[in-house]
Backbone as CSV, one residue per row, in Angstrom:
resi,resn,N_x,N_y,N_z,CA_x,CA_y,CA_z,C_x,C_y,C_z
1,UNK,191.908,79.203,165.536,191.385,78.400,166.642,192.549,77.875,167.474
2,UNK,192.134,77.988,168.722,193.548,77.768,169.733,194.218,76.081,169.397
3,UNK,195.181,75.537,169.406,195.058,74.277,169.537,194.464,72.794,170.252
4,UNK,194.645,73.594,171.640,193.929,72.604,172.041,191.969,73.185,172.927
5,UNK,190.789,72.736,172.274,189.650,73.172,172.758,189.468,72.249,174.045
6,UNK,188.191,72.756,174.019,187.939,72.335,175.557,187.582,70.971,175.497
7,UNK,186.607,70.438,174.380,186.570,69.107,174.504,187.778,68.261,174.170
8,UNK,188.830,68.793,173.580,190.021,67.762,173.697,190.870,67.564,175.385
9,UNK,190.296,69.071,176.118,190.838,68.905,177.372,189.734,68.121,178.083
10,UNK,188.292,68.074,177.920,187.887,66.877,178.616,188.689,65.212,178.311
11,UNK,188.720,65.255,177.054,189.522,63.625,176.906,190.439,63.469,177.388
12,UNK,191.429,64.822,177.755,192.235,64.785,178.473,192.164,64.388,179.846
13,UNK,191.036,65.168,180.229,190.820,65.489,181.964,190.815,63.495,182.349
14,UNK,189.832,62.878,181.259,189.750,61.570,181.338,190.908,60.487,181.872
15,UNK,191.877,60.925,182.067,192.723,59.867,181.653,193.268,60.324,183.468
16,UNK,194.349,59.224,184.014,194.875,59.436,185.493,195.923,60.311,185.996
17,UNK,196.901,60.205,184.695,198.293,60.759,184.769,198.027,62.521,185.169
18,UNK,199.710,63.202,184.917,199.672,64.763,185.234,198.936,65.452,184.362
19,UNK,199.012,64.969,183.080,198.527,65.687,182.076,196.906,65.843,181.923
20,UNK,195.827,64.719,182.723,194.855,64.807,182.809,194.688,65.719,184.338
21,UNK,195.592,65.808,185.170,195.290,66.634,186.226,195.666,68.136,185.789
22,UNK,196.369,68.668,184.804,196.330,69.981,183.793,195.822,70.026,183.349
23,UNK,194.808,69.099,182.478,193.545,69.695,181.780,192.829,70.146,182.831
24,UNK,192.399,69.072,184.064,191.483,69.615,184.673,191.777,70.833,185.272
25,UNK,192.486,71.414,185.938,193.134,72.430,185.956,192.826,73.373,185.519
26,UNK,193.034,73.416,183.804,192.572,74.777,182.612,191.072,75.058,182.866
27,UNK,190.484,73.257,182.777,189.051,73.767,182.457,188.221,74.563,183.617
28,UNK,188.960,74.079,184.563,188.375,75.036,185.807,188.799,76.319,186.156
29,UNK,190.027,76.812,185.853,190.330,78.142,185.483,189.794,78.918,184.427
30,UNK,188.926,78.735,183.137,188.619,79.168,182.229,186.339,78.850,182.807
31,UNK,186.085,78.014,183.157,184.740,77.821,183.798,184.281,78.908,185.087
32,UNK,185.226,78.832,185.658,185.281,79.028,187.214,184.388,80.566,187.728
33,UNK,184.362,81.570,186.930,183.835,82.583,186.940,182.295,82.048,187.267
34,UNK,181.871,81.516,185.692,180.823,81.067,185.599,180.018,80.378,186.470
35,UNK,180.498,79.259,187.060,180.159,78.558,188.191,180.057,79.111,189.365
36,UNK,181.246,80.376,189.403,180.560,81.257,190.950,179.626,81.567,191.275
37,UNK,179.234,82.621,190.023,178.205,83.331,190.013,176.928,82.561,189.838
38,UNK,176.840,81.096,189.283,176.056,80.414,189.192,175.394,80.078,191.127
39,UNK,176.556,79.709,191.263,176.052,79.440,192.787,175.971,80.668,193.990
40,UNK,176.502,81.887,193.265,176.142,83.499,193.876,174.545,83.387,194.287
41,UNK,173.987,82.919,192.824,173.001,83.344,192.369,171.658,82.237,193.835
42,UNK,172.206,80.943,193.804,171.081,79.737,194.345,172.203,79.493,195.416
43,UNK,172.450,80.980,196.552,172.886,80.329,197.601,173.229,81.799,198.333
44,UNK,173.535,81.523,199.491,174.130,82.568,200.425,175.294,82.315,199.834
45,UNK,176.055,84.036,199.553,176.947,84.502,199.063,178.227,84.284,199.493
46,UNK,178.391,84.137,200.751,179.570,84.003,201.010,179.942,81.968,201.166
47,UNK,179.016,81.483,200.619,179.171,79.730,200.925,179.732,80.120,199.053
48,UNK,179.211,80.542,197.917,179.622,80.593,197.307,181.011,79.896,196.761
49,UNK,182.006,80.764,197.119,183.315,79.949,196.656,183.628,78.570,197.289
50,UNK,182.955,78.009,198.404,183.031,76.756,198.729,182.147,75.603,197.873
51,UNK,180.999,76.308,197.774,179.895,75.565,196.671,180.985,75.467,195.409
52,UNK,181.605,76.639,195.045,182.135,76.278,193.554,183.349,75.427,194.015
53,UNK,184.030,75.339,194.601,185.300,74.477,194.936,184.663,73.224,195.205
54,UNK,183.510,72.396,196.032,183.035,71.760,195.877,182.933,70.553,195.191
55,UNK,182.096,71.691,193.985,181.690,71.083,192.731,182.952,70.963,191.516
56,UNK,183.962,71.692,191.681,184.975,71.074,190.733,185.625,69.874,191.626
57,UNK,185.766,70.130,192.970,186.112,68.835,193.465,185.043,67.393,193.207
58,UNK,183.983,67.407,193.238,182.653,66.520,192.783,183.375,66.094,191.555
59,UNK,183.461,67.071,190.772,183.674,66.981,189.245,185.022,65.765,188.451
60,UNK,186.639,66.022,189.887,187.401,65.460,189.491,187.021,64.525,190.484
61,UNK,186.690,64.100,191.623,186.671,62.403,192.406,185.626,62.208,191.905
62,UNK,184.377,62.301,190.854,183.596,61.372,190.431,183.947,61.691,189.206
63,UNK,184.761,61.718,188.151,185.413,61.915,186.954,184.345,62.182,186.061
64,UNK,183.687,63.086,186.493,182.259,63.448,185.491,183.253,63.523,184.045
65,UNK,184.331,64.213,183.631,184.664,64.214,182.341,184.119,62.750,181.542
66,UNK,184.357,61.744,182.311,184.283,60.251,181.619,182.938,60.890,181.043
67,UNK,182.173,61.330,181.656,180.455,61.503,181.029,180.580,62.541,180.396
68,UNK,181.196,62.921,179.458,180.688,64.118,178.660,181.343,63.672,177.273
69,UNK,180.023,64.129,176.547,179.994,62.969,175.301,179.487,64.488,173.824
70,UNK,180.665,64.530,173.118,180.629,65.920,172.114,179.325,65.844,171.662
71,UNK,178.822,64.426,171.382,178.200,63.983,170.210,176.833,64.660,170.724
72,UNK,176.099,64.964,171.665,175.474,64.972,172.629,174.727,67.208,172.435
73,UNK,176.156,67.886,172.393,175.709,69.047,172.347,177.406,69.689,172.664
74,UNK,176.880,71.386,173.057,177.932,71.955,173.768,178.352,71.692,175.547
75,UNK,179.351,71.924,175.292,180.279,71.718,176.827,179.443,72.740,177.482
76,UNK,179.283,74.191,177.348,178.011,74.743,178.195,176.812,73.855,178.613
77,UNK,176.401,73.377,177.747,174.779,72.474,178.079,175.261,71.531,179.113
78,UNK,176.460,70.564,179.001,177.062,69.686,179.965,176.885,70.251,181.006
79,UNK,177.718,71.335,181.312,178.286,71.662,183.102,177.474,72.463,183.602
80,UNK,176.791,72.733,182.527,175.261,73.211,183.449,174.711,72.313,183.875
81,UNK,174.091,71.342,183.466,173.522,70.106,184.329,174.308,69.803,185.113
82,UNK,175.888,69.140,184.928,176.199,69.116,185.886,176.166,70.122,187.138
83,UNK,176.473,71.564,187.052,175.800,72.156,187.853,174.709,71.933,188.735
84,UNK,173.761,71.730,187.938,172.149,71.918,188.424,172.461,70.618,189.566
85,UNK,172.823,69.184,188.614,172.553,68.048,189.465,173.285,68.179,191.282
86,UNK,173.984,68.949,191.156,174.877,69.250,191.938,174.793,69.824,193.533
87,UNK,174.163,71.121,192.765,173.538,71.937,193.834,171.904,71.384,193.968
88,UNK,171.159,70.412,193.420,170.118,69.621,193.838,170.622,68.652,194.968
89,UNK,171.612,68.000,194.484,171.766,66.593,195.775,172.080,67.336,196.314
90,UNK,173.013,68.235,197.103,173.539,69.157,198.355,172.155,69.646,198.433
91,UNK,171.124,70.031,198.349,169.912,70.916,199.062,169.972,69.536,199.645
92,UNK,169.514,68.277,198.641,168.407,67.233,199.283,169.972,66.101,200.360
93,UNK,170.433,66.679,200.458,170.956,66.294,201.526,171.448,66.370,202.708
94,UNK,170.944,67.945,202.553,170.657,68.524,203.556,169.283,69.131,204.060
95,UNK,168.519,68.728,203.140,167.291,68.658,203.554,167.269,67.680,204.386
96,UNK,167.773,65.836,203.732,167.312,65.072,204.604,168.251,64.674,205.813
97,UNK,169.446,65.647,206.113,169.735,65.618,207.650,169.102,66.429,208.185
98,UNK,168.239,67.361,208.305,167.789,67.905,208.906,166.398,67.347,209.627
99,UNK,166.046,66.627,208.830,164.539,65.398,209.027,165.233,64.348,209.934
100,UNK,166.371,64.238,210.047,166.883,63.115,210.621,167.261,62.466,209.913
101,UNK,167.287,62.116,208.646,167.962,61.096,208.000,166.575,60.798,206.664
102,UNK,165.093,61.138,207.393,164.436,60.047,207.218,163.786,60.490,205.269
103,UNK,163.316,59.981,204.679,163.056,60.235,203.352,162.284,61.297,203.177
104,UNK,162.261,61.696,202.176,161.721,63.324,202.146,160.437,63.197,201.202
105,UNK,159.158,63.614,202.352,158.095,63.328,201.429,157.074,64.345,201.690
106,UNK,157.693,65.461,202.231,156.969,66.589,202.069,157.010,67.605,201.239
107,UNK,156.301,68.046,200.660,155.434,68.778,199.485,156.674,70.112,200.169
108,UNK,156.371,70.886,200.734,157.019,72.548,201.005,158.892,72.121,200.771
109,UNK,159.496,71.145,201.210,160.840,70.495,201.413,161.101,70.139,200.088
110,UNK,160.594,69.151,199.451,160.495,68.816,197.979,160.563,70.065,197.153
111,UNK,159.629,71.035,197.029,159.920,72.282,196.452,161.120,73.161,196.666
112,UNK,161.569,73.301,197.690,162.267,73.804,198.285,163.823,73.834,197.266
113,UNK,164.150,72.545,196.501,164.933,72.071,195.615,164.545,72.858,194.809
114,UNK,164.001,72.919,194.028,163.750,74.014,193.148,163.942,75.660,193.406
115,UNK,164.997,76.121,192.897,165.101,77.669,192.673,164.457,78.310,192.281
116,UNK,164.244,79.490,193.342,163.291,80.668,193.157,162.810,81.470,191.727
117,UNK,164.539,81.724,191.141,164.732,82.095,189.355,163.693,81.756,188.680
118,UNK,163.637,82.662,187.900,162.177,82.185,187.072,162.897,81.607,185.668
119,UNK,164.745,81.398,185.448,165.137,80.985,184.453,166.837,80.446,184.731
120,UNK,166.601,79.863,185.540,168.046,79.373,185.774,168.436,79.011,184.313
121,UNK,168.577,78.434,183.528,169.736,77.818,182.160,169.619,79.527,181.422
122,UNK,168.689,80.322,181.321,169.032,81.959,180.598,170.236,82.285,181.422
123,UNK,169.890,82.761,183.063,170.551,83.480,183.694,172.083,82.382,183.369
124,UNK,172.492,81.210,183.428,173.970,80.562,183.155,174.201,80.902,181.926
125,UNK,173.510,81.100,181.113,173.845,81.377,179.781,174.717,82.969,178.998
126,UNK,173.622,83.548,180.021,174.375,84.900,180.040,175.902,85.333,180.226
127,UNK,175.532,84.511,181.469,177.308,84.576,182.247,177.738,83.565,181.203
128,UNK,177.818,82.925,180.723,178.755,81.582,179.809,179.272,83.233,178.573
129,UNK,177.691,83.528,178.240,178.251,84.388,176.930,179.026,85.927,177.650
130,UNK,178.692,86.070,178.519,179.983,86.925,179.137,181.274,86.932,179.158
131,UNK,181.242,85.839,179.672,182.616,85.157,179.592,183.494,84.643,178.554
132,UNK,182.869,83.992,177.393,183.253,83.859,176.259,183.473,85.264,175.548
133,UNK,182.940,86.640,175.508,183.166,87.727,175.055,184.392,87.958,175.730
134,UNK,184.198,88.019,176.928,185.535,88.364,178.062,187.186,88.141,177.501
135,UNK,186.895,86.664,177.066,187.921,85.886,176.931,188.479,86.223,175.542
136,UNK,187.125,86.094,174.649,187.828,87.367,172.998,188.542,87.992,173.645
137,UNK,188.079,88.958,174.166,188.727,90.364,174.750,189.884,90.511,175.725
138,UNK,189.778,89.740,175.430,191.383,89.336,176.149,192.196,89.106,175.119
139,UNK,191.936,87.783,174.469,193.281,87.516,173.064,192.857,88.694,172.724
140,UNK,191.962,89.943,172.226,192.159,90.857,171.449,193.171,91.503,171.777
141,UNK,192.858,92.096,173.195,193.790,92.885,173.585,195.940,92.524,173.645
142,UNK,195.917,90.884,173.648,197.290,90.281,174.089,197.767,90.828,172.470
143,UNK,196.771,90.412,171.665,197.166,90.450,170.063,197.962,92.004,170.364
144,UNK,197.147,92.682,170.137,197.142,94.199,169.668,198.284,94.717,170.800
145,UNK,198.850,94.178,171.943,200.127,94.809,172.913,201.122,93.800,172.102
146,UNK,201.061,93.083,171.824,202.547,91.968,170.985,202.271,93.313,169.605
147,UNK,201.993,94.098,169.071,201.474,94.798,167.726,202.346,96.194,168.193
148,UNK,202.221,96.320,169.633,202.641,98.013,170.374,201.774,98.917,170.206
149,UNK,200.305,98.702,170.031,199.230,99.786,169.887,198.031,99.171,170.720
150,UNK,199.010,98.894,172.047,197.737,99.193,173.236,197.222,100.301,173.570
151,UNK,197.574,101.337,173.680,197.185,103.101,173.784,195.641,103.151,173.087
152,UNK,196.402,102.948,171.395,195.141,103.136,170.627,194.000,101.923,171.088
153,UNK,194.377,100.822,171.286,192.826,99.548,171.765,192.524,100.024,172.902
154,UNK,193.103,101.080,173.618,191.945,101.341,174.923,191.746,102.759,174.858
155,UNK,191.811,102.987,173.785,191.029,104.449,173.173,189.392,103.567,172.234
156,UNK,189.874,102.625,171.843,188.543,102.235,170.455,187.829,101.193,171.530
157,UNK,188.386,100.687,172.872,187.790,99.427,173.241,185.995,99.423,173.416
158,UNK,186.293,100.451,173.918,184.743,101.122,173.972,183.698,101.435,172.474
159,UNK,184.567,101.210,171.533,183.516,101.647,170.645,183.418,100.402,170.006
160,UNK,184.066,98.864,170.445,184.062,97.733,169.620,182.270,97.258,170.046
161,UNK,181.255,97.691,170.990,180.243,97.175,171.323,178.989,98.576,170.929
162,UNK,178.988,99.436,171.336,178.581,100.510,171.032,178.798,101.281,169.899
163,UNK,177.509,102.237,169.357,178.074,103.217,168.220,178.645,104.317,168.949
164,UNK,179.450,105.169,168.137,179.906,105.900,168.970,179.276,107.563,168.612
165,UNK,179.779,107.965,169.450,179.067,109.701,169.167,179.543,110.379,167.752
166,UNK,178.792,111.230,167.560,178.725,112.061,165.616,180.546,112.455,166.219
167,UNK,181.728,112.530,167.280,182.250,113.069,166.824,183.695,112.517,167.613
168,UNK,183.337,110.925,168.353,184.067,110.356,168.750,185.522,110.049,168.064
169,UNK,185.033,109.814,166.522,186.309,109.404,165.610,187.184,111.089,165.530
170,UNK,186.627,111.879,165.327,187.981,113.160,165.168,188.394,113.176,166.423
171,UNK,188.014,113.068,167.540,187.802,112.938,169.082,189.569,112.412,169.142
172,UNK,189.207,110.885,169.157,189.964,109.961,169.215,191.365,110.194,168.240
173,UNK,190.890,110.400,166.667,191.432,110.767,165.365,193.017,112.104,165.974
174,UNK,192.432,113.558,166.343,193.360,114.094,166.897,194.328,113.615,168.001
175,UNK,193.720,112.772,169.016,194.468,112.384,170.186,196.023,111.540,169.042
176,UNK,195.799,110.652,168.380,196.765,109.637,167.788,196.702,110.361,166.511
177,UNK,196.620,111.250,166.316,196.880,111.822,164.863,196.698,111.068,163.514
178,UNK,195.295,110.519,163.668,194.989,109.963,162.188,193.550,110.734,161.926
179,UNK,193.177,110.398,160.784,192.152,111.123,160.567,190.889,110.164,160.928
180,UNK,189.886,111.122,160.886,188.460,110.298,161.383,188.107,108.881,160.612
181,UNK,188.272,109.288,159.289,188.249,107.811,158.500,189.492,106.610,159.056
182,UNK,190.543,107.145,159.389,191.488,105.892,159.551,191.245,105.275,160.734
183,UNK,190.425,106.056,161.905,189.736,105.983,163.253,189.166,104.789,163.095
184,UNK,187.967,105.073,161.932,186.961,104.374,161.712,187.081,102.732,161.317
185,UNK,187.959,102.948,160.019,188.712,101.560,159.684,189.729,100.894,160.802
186,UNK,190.051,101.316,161.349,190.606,100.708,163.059,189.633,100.190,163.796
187,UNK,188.598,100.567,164.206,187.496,99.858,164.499,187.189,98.752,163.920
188,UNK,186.859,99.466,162.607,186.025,97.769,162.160,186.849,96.894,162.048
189,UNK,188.051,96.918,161.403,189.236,96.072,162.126,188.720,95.202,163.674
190,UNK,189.031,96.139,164.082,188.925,95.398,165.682,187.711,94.651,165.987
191,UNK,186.665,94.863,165.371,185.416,94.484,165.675,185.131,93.356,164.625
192,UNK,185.944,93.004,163.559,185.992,91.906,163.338,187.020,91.139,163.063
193,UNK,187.850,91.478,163.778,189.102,90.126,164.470,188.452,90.141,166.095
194,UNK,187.319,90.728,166.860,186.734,90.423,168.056,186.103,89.187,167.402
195,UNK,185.032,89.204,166.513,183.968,88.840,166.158,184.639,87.412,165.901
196,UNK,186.099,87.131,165.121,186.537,86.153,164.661,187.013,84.854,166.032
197,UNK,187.728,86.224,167.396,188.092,85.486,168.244,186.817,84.951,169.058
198,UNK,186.053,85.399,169.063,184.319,84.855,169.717,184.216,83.727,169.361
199,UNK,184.084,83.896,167.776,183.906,82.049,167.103,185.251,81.189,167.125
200,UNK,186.250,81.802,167.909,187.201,80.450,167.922,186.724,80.204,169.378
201,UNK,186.366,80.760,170.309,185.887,80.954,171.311,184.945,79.431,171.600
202,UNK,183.795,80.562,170.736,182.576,79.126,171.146,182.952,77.786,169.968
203,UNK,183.724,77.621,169.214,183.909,77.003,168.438,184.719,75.434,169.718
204,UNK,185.656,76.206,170.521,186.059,75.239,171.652,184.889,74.482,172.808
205,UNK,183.843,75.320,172.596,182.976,74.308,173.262,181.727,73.407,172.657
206,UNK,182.306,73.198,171.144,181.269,72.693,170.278,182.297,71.253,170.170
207,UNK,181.370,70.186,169.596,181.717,69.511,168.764,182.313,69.700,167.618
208,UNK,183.229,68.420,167.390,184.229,68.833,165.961,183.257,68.872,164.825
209,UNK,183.244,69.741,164.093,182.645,69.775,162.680,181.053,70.295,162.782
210,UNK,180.681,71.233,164.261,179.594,71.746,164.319,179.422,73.303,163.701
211,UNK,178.608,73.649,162.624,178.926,74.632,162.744,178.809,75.780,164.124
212,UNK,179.668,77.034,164.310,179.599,77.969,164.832,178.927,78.903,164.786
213,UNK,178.189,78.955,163.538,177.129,80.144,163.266,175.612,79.879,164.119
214,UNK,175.208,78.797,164.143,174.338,78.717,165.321,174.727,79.344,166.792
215,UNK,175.779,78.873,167.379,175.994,79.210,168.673,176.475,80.697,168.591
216,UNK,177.001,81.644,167.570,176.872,83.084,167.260,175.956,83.204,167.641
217,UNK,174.738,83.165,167.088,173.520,83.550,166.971,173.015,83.766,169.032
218,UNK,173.313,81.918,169.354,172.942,81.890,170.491,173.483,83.159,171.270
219,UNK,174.509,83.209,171.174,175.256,84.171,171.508,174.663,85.772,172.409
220,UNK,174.570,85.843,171.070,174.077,87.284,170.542,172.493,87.464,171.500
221,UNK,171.701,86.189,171.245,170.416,86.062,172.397,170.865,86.257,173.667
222,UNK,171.669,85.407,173.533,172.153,85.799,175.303,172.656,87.263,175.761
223,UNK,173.417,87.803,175.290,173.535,89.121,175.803,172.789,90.385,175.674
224,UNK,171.802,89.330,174.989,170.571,90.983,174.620,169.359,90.377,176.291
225,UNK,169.625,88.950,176.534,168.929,88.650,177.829,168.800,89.594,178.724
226,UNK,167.946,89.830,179.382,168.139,90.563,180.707,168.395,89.807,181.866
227,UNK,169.674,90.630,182.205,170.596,90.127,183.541,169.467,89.440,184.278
């Protein structure tokens, strides 16, 4: 598990000095995908990267970190609401300049706040567990080039999610000159030091002492979701 997780960089983000302006920093470089596509999704596309710049700006001048409380759930469940709350007040405040100012008490306008999606928190979820795979797959790959057998991880990368064909391993096996069995045990190797970096993964957006085998699980729901 990395040293420092994400909820130690919220306690961080908390505080005034440089070091809380570097947490905030990480957490929005490591979020930031997520939040695009979040607002890809409940907006014209090209306002997009302003909606997400926005909302991490929202995020550090109203120090939402102060409000995020472990005890409570995962850091996903957090910045999704925060999300949601987010891109709600920007509709309804621009709903109500458009009325003139005046309070908003029409039925079609009122709805209007509400997104079309028939599952906004699935569809964020997806992308969260995207991204958390992503990010395995990344330390996998940094691991295995510090090792000098990047060649071979982007010969197997493809078979760490998929089975592979009756004849992929001699396939692969001749290219690097091992045999189909040593192919094979290279894989599962890889597919579970992936599996291990996943749960240090979501393990950073849990509470201390939660287990991880739940949010596996969640996991695993999420990417069988349909996009």
């Amino acid at each position: 598990m990395s040293a420092t997780t994400r909820w130690s960089l919220i306690l961080a983000a908390r505080g005034h000095g440089s070091d809380a302006q570097d947490a905030l920093t990480e957490l929005c470089a490591v979020y930031r995908p997520v939040l695009l596509a979040y607002f890809r999704r409940h907006g014209e596309a090209q306002r997009a990267e302003d909606e997400t710049q926005s909302f991490f700006l929202h995020f550090l001048q109203q120090r939402l970190a102060e409000r995020a409380d472990s005890a409570r759930g995962s850091f996903r469940a957090f910045l999704f609401a925060a999300a949601e709350n987010h891109r709600r007040e920007r509709l309804r405040t621009e709903l109500t300049a458009k009325r003139g100012g005046g309070t908003l008490h029409d039925g079609d306008a009122l709805q209007s706040l509400a997104d079309s999606s028939a599952d906004l928190a699935g569809q964020f979820d997806r992308d969260w567990a995207m991204r958390v795979l992503s990010r395995a797959r990344e330390r996998l790959r940094e691991e295995i080039s510090r090792a000098g057998r990047l060649a071979l991880f982007g010969a197997l990368q493809d078979l760490l999610a998929e089975a592979p064909e009756a004849d992929e391993y001699a396939r692969i096996g001749q290219a690097f000159g091992m045999s189909p069995n040593h192919v094979a045990v290279a894989v599962k190797r890889l597919r579970d030091r992936l599996r291990t970096l996943v749960g240090h993964e979501l393990r950073d957006t849990l509470a201390p002492g939660v287990d991880v085998k739940a949010e596996l699980e969640w996991l695993k729901r999420a990417l069988r979701a349909e996009p």
